[in-house]
C-alpha positions as CSV (number, residue, x, y, z in Angstrom):
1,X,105.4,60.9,30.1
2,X,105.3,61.9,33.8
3,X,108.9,61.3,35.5
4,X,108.8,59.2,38.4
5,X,109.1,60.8,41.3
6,X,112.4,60.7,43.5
7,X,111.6,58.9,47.2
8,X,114.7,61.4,48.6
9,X,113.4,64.7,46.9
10,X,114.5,66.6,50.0
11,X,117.6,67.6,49.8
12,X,119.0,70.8,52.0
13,X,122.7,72.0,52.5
14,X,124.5,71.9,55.8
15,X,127.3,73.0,56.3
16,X,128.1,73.0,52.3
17,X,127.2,69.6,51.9
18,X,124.1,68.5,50.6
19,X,122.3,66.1,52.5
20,X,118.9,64.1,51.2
21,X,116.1,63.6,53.5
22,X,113.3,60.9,52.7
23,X,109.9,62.9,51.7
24,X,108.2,60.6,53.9
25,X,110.3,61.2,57.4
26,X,108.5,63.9,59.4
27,X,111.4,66.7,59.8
28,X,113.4,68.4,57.5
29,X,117.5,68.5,57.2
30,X,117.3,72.1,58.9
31,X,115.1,70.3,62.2
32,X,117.4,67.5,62.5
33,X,120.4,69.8,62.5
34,X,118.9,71.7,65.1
35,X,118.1,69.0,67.1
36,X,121.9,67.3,67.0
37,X,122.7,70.8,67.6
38,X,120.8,70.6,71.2
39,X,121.7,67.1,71.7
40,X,125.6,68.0,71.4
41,X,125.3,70.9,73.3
42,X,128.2,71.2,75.9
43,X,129.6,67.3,75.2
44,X,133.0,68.0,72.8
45,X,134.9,65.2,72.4
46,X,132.1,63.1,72.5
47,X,132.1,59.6,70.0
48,X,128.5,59.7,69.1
49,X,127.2,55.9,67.9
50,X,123.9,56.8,66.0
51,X,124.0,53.5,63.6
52,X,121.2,52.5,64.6
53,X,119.1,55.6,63.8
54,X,117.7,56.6,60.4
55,X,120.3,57.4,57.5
56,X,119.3,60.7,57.3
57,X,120.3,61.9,61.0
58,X,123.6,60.0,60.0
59,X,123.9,62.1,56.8
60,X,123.6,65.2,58.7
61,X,125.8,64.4,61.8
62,X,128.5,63.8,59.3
63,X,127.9,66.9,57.2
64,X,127.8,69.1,60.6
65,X,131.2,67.3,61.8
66,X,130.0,65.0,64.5
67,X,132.1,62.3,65.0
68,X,130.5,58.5,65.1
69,X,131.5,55.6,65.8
C-alpha cells in the first residue's frame, strides 16, 4: 500500500534547526534564508512583524534569530 504523501516534505536545516517548507510554495528553506538575509541587511535591532506572511518565512526567521513581533 502506497504511503501517503507528506504536504511539508521539504524540510532543510538552518541554523541547526529544521525547518519544513510546503512542496507546493515556490522557494526552498535555503532561498528564503537568503532572501531574509538581504532584507535584514544593515537593520539590527529591528522587531520584524512578518505574521501575516506564510508560515514557512516565519519558521525560518525564527530558526535564523530574527526577532518578530
Amino acid at each position: 500500500m502506497p504511503r501517503k504523501q507528506n504536504k511539508f516534505a521539504n524540510r532543510s536545516q538552518v541554523n541547526g534547526i529544521s525547518v519544513a517548507v510546503p512542496l507546493v510554495s515556490q522557494q526552498s528553506a535555503s532561498q528564503i534564508d537568503k532572501d531574509l538575509d538581504r532584507l535584514t541587511e544593515g537593520r539590527d535591532g529591528i522587531v520584524w512583524e512578518l505574521d501575516n506572511w506564510p508560515k514557512s518565512v516565519q519558521a525560518v526567521a525564527r530558526a535564523k534569530g530574527i526577532p518578530l513581533a
